[in-house]
N, C-alpha and C positions, 0 to 999 in steps of 0.2 A: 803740364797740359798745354798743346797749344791750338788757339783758337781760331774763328775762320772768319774771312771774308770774300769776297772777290772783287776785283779793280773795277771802275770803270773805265781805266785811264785810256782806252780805245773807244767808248763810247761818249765819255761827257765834254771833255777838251777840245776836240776836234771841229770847230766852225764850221759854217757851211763851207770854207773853202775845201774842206773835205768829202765833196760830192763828185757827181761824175763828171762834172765840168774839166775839163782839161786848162792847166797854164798856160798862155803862149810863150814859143821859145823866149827861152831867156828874161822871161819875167818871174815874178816868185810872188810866196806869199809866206812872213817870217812872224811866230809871235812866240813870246817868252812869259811864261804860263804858271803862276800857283796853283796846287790842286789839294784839297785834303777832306779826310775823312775821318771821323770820330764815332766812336760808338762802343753801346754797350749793355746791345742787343741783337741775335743774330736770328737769320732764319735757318732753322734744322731739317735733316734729311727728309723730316714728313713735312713740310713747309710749317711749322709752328713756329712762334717766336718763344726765346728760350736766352734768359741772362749771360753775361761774362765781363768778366773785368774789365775795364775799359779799355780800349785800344785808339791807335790812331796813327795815323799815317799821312804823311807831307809831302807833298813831290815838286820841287823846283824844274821845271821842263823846257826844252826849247820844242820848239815845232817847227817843220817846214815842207815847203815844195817849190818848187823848180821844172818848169817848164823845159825839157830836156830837146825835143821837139814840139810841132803843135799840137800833137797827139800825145805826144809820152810825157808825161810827169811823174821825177824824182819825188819820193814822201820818207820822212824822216822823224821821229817822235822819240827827246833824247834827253830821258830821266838824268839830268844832271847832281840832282843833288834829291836823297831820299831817306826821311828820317820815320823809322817806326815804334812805337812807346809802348807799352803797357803801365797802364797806374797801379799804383799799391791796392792791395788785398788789405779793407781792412774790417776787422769784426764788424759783425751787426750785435752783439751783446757788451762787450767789453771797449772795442772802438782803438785797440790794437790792431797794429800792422801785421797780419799774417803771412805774407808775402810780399816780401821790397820789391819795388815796380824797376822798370827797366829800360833802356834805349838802345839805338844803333844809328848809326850815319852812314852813308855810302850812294856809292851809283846804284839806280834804279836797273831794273829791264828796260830797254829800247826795242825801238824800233824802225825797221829801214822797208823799204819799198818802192816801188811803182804803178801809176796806173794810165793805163792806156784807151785812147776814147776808138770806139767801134765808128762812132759818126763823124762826120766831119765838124771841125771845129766851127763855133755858130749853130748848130743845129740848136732847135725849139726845144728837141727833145733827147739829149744827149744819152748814151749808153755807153758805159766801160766797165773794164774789167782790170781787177787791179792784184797785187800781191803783196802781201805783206808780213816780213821776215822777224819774229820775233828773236830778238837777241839777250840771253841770260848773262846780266853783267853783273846784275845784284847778287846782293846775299840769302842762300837761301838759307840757312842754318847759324844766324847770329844771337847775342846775348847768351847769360851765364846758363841760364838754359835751353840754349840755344832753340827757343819758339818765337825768336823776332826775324822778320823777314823783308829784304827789298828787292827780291824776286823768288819767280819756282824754281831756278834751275836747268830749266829745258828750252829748249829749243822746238819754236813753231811758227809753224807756216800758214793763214790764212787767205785764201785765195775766194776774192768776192766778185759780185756782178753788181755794177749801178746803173740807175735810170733817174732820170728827172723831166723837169717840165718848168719853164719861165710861163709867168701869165700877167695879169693885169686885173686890179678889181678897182674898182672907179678910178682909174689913173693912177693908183698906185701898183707900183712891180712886189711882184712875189714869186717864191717857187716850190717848189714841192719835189720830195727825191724820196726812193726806195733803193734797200741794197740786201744782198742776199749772200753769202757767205760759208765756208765750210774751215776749220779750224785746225789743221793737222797737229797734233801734239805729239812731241816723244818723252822717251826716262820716265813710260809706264804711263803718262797722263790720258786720260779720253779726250776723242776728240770730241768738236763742238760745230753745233748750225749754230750761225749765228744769223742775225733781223734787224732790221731797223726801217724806221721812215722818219723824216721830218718836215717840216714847211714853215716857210717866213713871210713877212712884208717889210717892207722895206717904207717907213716912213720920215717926217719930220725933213722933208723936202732930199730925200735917200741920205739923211746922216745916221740912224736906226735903223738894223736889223734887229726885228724881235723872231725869235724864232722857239718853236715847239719838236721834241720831238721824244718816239718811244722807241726803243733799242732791247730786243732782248737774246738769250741763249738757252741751247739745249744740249745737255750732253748725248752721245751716244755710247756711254756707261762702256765702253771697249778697251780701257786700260787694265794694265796689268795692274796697278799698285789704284786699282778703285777704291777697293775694301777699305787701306788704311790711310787714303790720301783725306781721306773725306774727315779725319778727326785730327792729323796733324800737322797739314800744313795750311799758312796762311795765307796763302794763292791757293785755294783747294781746288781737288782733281771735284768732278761730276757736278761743279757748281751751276745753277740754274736759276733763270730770274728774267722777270720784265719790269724794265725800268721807264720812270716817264720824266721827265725835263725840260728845260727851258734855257733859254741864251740870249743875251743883249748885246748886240755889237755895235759900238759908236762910235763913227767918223770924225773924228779930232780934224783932221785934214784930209787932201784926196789922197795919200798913203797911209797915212797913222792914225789909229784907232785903239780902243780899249775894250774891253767884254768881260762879262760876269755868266755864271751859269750856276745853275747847279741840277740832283740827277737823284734820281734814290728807287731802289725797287718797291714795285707795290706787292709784290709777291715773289716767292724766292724759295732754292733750296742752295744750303749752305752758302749761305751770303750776310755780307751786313743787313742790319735793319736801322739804315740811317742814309740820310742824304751826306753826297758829297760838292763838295762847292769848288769852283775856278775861278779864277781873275787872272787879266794877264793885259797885256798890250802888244798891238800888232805891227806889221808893214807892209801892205799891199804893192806890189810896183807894177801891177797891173791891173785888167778888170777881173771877173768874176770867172 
């Protein structure tokens, strides 16, 4: 049997430098990222929670962007290292192993992109529009039974719209951004709307970013392989959920900084039923 989750690894990692602000050329913004998730409790196709053996899943990440023009920025998100477990099966009467647990190690799914600002660079109130290339590097069919996975297999394309807004509340800076997104999936999967907003402040004289935000997904139930995606793979097909979160990013220097998050759905179908957490440290080479 194997069991379901869905990633956030597009939704929780990603800092605010993943809003619709654009890089200036030739500037960047580079951070190198733990991400993981454990659980062992899922939400099912009628959103109930419902038991499974424990799983867990680790992703070593780089991230980046690159101001390609003042408008255009390169986005990169590059599962380097991605290990997925299941623990042993073990009775609840006798306290025997009924199933020896299991791993894998490998490259993650990646991903590559671009996003391009509609406004001019400086604007109050930035709009872009961006794309972003999902690439199936992992594995999607690992261990002896082969239900361990460090990706789906397919190839997708997410093409979004963002908006934001800088402001000011008693002399401290904040901001606030929405994004709105469609999800192409192929090799039978549905596609997916996707959502999000988040907002920060910037305290502790701008060394602190504390930041909120709630990101969710919906299928549009239109694959081929809907029926049986939904019970056996670990990236499942017509997964659904709204997730809520938080992130601290802190300026060690005026380029290098460090951040923690973490993300978890409050409702869901076929998804974990558990937070996932990040740590990572960054490098700004330029502003925001």
């Amino acid at each position: 049997m194997r069991y379901l989750i869905y990633l956030f690894i597009l939704c929780l990692p990603l800092s605010l430098q993943a809003g619709p602000w654009p890089k200036a050329k030739g500037e960047g913004y580079f951070k190198l990222y733990e991400w993981w998730l454990r659980f062992d409790e899922h939400y099912t196709t009628n959103g109930e929670l419902d038991p499974n053996a424990t799983l867990g899943l680790y992703n070593t990440t780089a991230y980046g962007e690159y101001g390609i023009t003042d408008r255009l920025t390169g986005v990169a998100n590059i599962v380097l290292l991605s290990r997925n477990t299941i623990n042993d099966q073990i009775s609840g009467t006798r306290g025997n192993v009924l199933v020896e647990g299991d791993a894998i190690n490998g490259i993650g799914d990646s991903e590559i992109g671009f996003r391009y600002a509609l406004t001019k660079p400086g604007a109050r109130t930035p709009i872009s529009i961006g794309l972003l290339l999902g690439i199936p590097l992992g594995e999607d069919a690992g261990g002896a039974q082969g239900n361990l996975q460090t990706g789906d297999g397919e190839f997708n394309q997410l093409l979004n719209v963002g908006i934001g807004r800088s402001f000011q509340v008693g002399g401290v800076n904040g901001f606030a951004a929405a994004s709105l997104g469609y999800n192409n999936r192929t090799n039978g999967f549905s596609d997916e709307v996707r959502f999000g907003a988040e907002a920060g402040l910037n305290l502790l004289n701008k060394k602190l970013w504390i930041i909120g935000r709630v990101n969710g997904s919906e299928s549009t139930f239109n694959g081929e392989t809907a029926a049986s995606a939904q019970t056996t793979s670990i990236f499942s097909n017509n997964a659904e959920y709204l997730s809520v979160g938080g992130e601290l990013n802190y300026n060690l220097t005026d380029r290098v900084g460090i951040s923690a998050g973490v993300a978890g759905a409050v409702s869901g179908r076929i998804i974990a039923a558990a937070p996932a957490y990040t740590v990572g440290v960054y490098v700004n080479t330029g502003g925001r």
